[in-house]
C-alpha angles and dihedrals in degrees: 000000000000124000093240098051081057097056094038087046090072127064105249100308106099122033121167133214137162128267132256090263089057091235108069106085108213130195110197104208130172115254139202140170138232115222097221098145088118103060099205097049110103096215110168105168123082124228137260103034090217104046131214127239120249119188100206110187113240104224094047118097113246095238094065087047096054095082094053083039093051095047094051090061102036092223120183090226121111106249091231087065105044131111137175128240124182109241132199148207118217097169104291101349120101113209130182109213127184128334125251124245103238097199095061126057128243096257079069107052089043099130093040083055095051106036086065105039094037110144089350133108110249157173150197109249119207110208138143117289115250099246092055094047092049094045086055094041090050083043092061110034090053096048093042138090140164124028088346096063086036084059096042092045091048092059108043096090090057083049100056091041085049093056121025089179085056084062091060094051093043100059090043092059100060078270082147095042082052095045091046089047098057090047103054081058107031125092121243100283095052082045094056092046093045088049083045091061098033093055086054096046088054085059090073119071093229091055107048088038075060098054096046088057088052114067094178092071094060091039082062095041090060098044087056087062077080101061132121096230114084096204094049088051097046091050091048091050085048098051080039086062094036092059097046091048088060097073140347091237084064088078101071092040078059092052096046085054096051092042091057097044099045100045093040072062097038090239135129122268111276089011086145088061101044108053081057085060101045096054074078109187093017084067122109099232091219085056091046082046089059100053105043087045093057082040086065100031088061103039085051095066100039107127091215155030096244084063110036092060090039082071098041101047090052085053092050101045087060089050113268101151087050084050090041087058095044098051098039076049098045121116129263086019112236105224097214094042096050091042087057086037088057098036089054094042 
């Protein structure tokens, strides 16, 4: 694409031009910045709201042009650890697009950048780069405790809604080691913001391809079925479920999961369901429905017979025909919970 379709392809934001020199092709493009220093702030909005124009030269890489970038808006940002999004205006929505590649030049990167401000009115947004954000995230949520890591805890779901591009580095920096970590010794409410942000993270593909590669997230995620908490029991049932509705190949990642938990315990596998099951009437049903629901979820997708009764017998030996009676016999019926009763039986 010309360089002129790209400027009149946008409405009065980027123009270009030619230097004093008469070689040296120029855009002149408004630019903000995000102030992201704090890695836990969910801050959407670029800054300033009128934004100056920058005239980046086009076949200069990015990374020569940040300094110059960086002192025209006065951010409060270190240059090492800036980098540069494309940012967007749809009415009133405000919305952060792809990041540019700061070793190529704009010239470059021509079609990404017009694909996504076409017809809009747009910016370059300054911020902090993502390795440097998650390093900082995983810093401080390792070497913090009290009302700090509640804090940090807290906000990790609305980061990683935020960013979706935040999602990819995190996983790929032990985010999920560190997450794990801070569960197995965090009370409930830690528990329930951890599970928050893990259950976003899970939306994304990179996340939950993480997940699946890591085997000691869903080892944690079952041991949780045990707690006391009933909130944190029933979130970790419902991400349970999540992850074995993903693909078929899940349900054994979630046996061996169970496998490694409950013999690491010398119990039988699900024991930490089924113990829930078996308190019978002192059972919450949404809780029951979770269960059997992930019980099904998971025999269903078992490739073969060897491991399909593995898992029922060890249901069956804790009682499970005695629970399925109670509850398809149980008064008022409960519609949801007899239809997974009867699918199971």
């Amino acid at each position: 694409m010309s360089s002129s379709s790209l400027a009149s392809s946008t409405t009065n934001t980027y123009s270009e031009s030619i230097g004093l020199n008469g070689s040296s092709p120029t855009l002149q493009c408004r630019v903000q910045y995000l102030d992201d220093t704090d890695p836990f702030s969910s801050v959407n909005l670029p800054e300033p709201a009128r934004p100056p124009s920058f005239t980046f030269l086009t076949s200069t890489i990015l990374s020569n042009q940040l300094s110059s970038i960086h002192k025209v808006l006065n951010a409060p940002h270190k240059v090492a650890d800036c980098t540069l999004q494309l940012c967007r205006q749809d009415g009133s929505r405000t919305e952060l697009g792809p990041y540019l590649e700061l070793d190529q030049t704009l010239d470059e990167q021509r079609e990404d950048i017009d694909a996504f401000t076409e017809g809009r009115k747009w910016s370059i947004v300054l911020r902090t780069q993502l390795s440097v954000r998650v390093n900082a995230c995983i810093d401080k949520l390792l070497n913090s405790d009290g009302r700090e890591l509640r804090r940090s805890l807290f906000s990790l779901k609305q980061i990683f809604q935020d960013d979706k591009d935040l999602v990819h580095e995190f996983v790929n920096n032990q985010g999920l080691q560190c997450l794990v970590k801070i569960g197995g010794a965090a009370d409930q409410n830690y528990q329930n913001y951890i599970l928050r942000a893990l259950g976003q993270l899970m939306l994304y593909v990179d996340g939950m391809n993480a997940v699946m590669n890591q085997n000691e997230v869903v080892q944690w995620l079952y041991s949780l079925v045990e707690s006391n908490f009933r909130l944190v029991v029933k979130t970790s049932l419902k991400l349970l479920i999540v992850f074995a509705e993903y693909t078929e190949t899940n349900a054994l990642l979630i046996l061996s999961a169970v496998t490694h938990v409950d013999r690491a315990a010398k119990h039988l596998l699900w024991s930490n369901a089924m113990k829930i099951l078996n308190e019978m009437d002192n059972s919450a049903s949404e809780v029951v429905l979770l269960i059997i629901t992930l019980f099904n979820t998971v025999l269903s997708a078992i490739p073969d017979q060897d491991t399909f009764y593995d898992m029922t017998d060890a249901l069956e030996k804790q009682g499970m025909q005695k629970c399925t009676q109670f509850f398809l016999n149980r008064k008022p019926a409960e519609p949801d919970l007899v239809e997974q009763f009867n699918i199971y039986d």
